[in-house]
Each structure stands twice: as C-alpha cells, then as structure tokens.
N, C-alpha and C positions, 0 to 999 in steps of 0.2 A: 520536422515533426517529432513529438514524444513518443519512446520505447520505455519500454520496462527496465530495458538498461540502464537508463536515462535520468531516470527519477526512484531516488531511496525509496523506501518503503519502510521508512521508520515511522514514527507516530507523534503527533502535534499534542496530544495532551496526556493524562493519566487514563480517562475513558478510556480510548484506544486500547489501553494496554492490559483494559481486562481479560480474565479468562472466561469463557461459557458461564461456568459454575456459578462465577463472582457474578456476570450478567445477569443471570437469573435471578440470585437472590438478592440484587440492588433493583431490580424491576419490581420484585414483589413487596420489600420494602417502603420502594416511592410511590408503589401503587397502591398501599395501605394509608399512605398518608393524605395522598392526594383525593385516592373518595372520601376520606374521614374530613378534608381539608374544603372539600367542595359539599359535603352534607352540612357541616356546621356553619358554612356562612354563605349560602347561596340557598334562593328560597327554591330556583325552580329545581334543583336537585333533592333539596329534600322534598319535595312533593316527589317527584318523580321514581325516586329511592323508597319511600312509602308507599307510593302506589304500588309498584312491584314488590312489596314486602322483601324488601333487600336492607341489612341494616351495616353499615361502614364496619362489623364486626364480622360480617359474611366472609368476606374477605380473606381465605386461606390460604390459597394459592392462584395461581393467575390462570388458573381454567376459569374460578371464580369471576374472570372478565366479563363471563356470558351471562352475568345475571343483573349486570349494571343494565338499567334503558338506555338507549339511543341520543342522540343529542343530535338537532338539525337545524339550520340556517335559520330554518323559521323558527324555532327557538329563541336563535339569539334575536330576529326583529322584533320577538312580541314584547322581550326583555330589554328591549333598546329605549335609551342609550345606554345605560350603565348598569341594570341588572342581572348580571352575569359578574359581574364583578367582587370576588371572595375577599377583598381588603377595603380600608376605609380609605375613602379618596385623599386624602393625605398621604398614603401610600403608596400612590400612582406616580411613578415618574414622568410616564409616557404615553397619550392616548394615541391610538392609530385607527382608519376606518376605511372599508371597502369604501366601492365608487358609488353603491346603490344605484347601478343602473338598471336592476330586476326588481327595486320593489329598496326598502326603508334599508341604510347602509347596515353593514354591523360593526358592530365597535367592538376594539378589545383593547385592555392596558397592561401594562408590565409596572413592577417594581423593580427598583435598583438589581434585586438578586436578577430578576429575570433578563435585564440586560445585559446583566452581563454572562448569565446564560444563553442567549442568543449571541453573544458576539464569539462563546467560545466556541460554539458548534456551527456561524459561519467560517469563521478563523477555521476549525476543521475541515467544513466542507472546501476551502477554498485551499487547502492546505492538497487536500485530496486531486483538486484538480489541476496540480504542478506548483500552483502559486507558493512564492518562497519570500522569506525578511528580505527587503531590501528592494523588490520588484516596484513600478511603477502601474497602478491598477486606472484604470478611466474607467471612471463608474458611471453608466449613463442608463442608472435604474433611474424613474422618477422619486424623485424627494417630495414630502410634504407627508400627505395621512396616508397613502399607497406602502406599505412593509418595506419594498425592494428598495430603494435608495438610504433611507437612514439603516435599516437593516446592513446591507451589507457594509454600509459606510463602517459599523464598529467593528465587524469582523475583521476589514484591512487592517482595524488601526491595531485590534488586539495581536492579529498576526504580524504585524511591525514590516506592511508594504506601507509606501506611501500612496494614500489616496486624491486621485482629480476628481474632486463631487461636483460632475458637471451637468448631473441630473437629463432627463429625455429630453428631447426636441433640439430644434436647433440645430440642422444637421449639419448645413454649410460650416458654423464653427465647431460641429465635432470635429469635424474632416480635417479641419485648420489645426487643430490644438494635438491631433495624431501628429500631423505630420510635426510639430514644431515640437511640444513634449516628448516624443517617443516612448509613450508607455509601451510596455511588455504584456499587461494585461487588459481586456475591456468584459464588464460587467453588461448586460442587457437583455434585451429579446430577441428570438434569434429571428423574429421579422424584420426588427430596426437593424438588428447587423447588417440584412439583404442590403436595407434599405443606407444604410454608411456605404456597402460594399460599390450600390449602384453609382451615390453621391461621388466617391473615390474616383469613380473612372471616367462620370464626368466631369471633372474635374483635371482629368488626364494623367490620373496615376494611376499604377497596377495597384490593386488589393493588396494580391501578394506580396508587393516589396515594404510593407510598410514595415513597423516595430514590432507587431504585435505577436505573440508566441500562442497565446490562450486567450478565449472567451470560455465564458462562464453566464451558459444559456439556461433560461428559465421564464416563467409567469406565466406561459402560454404551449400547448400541446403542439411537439413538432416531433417529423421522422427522422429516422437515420439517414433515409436519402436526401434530406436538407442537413443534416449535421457534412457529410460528403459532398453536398456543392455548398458552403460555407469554407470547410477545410480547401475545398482545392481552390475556390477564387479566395481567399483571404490567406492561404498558407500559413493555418494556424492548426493548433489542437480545439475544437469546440466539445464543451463539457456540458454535463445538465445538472443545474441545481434544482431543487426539490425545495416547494415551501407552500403554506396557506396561511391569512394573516389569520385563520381561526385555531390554527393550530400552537404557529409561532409568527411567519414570515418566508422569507425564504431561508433555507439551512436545517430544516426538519432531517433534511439527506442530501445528497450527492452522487454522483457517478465517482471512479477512481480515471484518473487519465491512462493509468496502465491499463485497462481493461476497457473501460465505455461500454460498458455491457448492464445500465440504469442503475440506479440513486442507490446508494447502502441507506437505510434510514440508522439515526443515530438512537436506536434502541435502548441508551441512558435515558434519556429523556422521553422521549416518544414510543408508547407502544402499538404497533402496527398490525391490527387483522384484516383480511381479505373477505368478505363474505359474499353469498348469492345474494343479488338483487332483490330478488322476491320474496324470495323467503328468508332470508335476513340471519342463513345457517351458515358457521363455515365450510369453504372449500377445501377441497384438498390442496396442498402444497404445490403450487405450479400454475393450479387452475384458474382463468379468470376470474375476478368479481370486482367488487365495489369496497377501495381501502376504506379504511376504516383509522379513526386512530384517539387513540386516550395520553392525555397528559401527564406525564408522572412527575415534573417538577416545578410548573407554573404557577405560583403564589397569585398573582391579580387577578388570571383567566382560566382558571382550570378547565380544562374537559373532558368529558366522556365520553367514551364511543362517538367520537365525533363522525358523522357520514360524511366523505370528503365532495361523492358523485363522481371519483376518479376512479376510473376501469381498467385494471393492472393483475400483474400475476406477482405472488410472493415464492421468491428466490434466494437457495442459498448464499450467502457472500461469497466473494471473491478478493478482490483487492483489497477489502477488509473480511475478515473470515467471521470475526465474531459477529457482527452482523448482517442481517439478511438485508436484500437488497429488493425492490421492487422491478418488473420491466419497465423502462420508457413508458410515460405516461401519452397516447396519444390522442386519447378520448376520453370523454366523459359522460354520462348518464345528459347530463344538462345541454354538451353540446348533439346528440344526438337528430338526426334530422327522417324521421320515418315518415318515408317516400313510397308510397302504393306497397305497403306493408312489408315493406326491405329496410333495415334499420345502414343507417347510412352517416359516417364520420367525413368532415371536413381533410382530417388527416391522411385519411384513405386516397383520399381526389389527388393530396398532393403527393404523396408517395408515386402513386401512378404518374400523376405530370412530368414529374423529373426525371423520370425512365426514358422519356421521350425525346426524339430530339427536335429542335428548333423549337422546342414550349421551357418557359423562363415559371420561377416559382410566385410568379405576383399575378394570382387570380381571386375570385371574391366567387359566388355563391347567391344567386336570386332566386329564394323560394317563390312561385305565383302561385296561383289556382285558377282553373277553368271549369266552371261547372260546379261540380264536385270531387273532379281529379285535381290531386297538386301535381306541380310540375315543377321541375330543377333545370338552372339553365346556368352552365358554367365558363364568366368570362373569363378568359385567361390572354394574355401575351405573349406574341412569341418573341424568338430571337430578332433583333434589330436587321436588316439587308436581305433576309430571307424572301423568293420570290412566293406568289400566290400560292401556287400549285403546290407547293412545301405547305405552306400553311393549311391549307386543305387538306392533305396528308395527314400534317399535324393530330388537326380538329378531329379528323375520320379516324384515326388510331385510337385517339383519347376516349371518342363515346365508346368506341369498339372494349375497350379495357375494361372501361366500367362496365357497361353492359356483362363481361364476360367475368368477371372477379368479384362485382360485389352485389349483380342478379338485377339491376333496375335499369333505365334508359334515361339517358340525359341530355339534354340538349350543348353543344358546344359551341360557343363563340368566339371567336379569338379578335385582339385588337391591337392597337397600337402600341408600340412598346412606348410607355411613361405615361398612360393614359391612364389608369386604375390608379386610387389612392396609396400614395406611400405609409407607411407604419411610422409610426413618430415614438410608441412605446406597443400596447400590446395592442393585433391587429385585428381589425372586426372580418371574418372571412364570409360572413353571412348576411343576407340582407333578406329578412322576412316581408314580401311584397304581399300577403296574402289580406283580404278584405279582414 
C-alpha cells in the first residue's frame, strides 16, 4: 500500500506550482473572459445576463461570481443539441453526451484547446493519484459519447503511461487481460471493480495477488467503507476521481493518494462554490450544500454556475495546498429517496452494510407503495456458506442500524450470493416500483 513516504510530492505541471496570490488573480482573469466569452456567443446566456441586469463588465472581482444566474441540466435540454455551444461547429473537435436516461441527453463539445485542457488536468489528476511515466493503466471507463473512457484515455497518454482501452463490460476478458498484461493501474467504477474483484475469484484467483497497485475510482457516489473492502480484497490503493461531462468529464479534481481525504478540485480551470439548496446563498466553509461550479477555460462549452445536485462540503487542501478540495461525494440532491419524510441516500444503506458481518456490498433498493405509505425494501447478499441463523442476524442488525442512524424503517431481505445484478460500468442501486 501507498505512504506519503512513498510517493513525491512534486508537481506534474506549472498549475500545480502556483502561488495563492498567482491563483487568484488567474481565476479572476479566466473568469473575465469566460462570461465575456459566454455572453458574446451563446444566446441563452445573454438572455440570462440581461435578465439579471449583469453586464460581462460587472465583473471585478470573484465575489462578483454571485451576480451571474444559475445554469441547470434543464438548460442545456431546452438548448439541445448544440445550443450551448460558444464556437462555430468547425471548431468542434469532439462531441460527447450523457446517457438521457431522465429526459433529452445533454451534449457538450470541446475544441482542440479544450482537449488538451482536459488531458492535462486528467494527467494531473492521475498524477495525483500515484500513477507515474511508464506505468501500465487498464482503462475500463466506457468509450464511445460517456466522458470516462476517451477522457481519461488522453490524460494516460499525455502523462506518458501506456494505456489498455479496453473500455466496460466484458468481465471474463477483463480478468483474462489482468492477469496476462499485468497492468499496475485500473481506471473504472468502483461497483465494476466489486464486480472484477468477484469475477477474480471465481475464477480462482485472490484479488490481492494480482498486478494492480492503484484504481482510480469515479462516475458514481461511493463510501469510504467501500474504498476499505476494495483496498483489502484487491490489495490496492483506491482513489477518487472527480468529474461531470457538463463541466468537463472526469478530472474537474482528485483525491491525493497521500492523504484520500476527497477530490482537490483544479481551481485553474474550475471554480468551485458550495451553496444552500434552497436558498441558493453561500455556506460557510465546511458546511454542507449543493457544488456548484463555473468554467474558466472552456472555449466550445462554457459555463456558469453550473448546479452539479452534488451534496459536499468545501475544504481546505491538503495534498495540494493551493487548492481546496471537496469531501467524498456520496450523495446527491437527484439521488435522494424521501421515505415517510426522512430524506434517505443509497450510500448511507451501504456504509452501514459493510459494517456488518456476513452482508457483501452488492444490494439494490425497491422503492413500493401501499396505499398511500411508500415503503423501502432492501435486497442485499450475504457472505457465501454462512448458515441461516447468521443471516437473520445479519438482516436484524441491518434494519436495526437504519432504523437507528438515519430515523426510518425498512424492510430487509437478504439473498443468494450471485443473485442481484452485477455492475458492467455504473450501477443502478434503485429500483422505483411505485404505480
């Protein structure tokens, strides 16, 4: 495992190496250019800058953030496909697009600069998280319109690892191609790792013995107590990468491996506010709310105030000082599941499960209704050879936790181990049954 002894703490580009001072007035700089750069050639920003009587001249200093309007998903739908877009499609290198599985995808594009702005601050991120020239990376983000596969694929190449772009699914020849390549590194989610780590053993190999030193986990909300049964059955360092393809992709931020104490965002390029939900005011430094984030170098996709619906606390850096870092993101506004007026995270359930013994991390989430009460009923799987009675144990501890930690009553189930759907990239934990 990585120590701080372990891995320099020198710095992959010039960013890195700024000072406070220098940070600040290159943030105020890119973020003069970039409203001046998103009023003059994107319609619904100048509406939106006009409606608020804000003019790209406002702009004096970066308090002046609070006077831009908001910018939301549903935004970019009504302007879909391409209106959101501040260059002339000739300019486009690269289009990419969510899955649309809520409603019309959203699209965003990049120009040559911006690529290779994202490669240099996954190259960072990944720089961050142990990966060095010359390492062997299995990239098993999906490729195609999804950010995480082409994404990190140029960050390897700019940081000068060699990359396996063997993209998601397929687990049998993941399995096959670890053990034959011996990468050092694997890129993915850290549901599909579970789901490699299960493949692995049946298979009849240990996890742990394999190549692998680092993953570099993202695209999906997960705990530290799954970062901790990751690290001990795969006997690796697991990291968190940070990303939105509304913002950039993945690489907005990072964790440091010396520390894993959540994402530094890369504050050149991204600036980061935390605000209350409801009232849409900033918090105080520490305190929960809903990130926020405005773009200060994206030429095709600029944005502003982007609402992410990711529910974090803004923190000083650590492992990189100059910038601040976010907590572990393990919720979000969108996934929230409010249950007889207890607001209630997927992530929670699993924190808790992993505490527990003979319960495995591969459970799902059936919202019903009866009546007009909803109800929660959570299958989950225990450990393989355990008798009944343990699992009844199991099940009786688990509602007992929730009940007692986050104030609501839920139903337990437990079942067969290999029964529940495996994760092939990011994993659905919820299944809304309700009429």
């Amino acid at each position: 495992m990585t120590t701080p002894d372990t891995v320099q703490a020198d710095r992959f580009d010039d960013g890195e190496r700024l000072t406070l001072d220098e940070l600040r007035a290159l943030q105020l700089e890119r973020l003069q250019w970039s409203v001046r750069h998103a009023y003059d050639n994107v319609p619904l920003y100048r509406e939106k800058l006009d409606a608020a009587g804000v003019s790209p001249d406002d702009i004096t200093s970066l308090d002046d953030i609070r006077k831009l309007p908001f910018t939301t998903k549903e935004d970019l739908r009504q302007t879909y496909p391409f209106g959101m877009f501040a260059v002339p499609m000739s300019e486009v290198s690269r289009i990419h697009a969510s899955s649309g599985t809520t409603g019309r995808p959203t699209v965003v594009g990049y120009t040559k600069h911006d690529l290779d702005v994202w490669a240099t601050v996954l190259a960072r991120s990944l720089y961050a998280s142990g990966v060095r020239p010359g390492m062997m990376v299995h990239n098993a983000y999906g490729y195609g319109l999804f950010t995480g596969g082409l994404g990190a694929h140029g960050g390897i190449e700019k940081l000068g690892a060699t990359v396996v772009p063997i993209s998601g699914g397929g687990t049998a020849r993941q399995v096959q191609l670890i053990q034959d390549f011996k990468p050092d590194v694997i890129l993915c989610t850290p549901s599909y790792l579970l789901t490699i780590a299960d493949a692995l053993e049946g298979a009849g190999v240990d996890p742990a013995s394999t190549s692998l030193k680092i993953a570099v986990l993202g695209a999906e909300p997960w705990t530290n107590e799954m970062r901790a049964e990751l690290e001990r059955r795969m006997g690796l360092d697991a990291v968190d990468i940070y990303g939105l393809s509304e913002v950039m992709g993945p690489g907005v931020g990072n964790e440091c491996v010396e520390t894993k104490d959540g994402p530094h965002i890369w504050e050149d390029h991204f600036y980061p506010e935390v605000l209350d939900p409801d009232t849409l005011e900033p918090v105080p430094e520490g305190e929960e709310g809903e990130l926020v984030f405005t773009s200060l170098t994206k030429e095709a996709f600029p944005v502003l105030r982007y609402r992410t619906r990711d529910l974090t606390r803004l923190l000083p850096g650590t492992g990189r000082p100059q910038f601040r870092r976010i907590q572990k993101i393990t919720g979000r506004n969108d996934d929230m599941i409010i249950l007889r007026g207890v607001n209630l995270f997927p992530t929670q359930i699993e924190e808790i499960a992993l505490e527990i013994e003979n319960l495995t991390p591969h459970f799902v989430l059936e919202l019903t209704r009866a009546g007009t009460m909803d109800a929660l009923t959570v299958k989950i799987e225990c450990v393989p050879g355990i008798p009944a009675e343990d699992t009844d144990v199991a099940a009786g501890l688990l509602r007992k936790r929730i009940k007692d930690r986050i104030g609501t009553s839920v139903e337990v189930v437990t079942v067969e181990p290999g029964t529940l759907p495996r994760s092939e990239g990011k994993y659905k934990r919820l299944y809304d049954l309700r009429d």
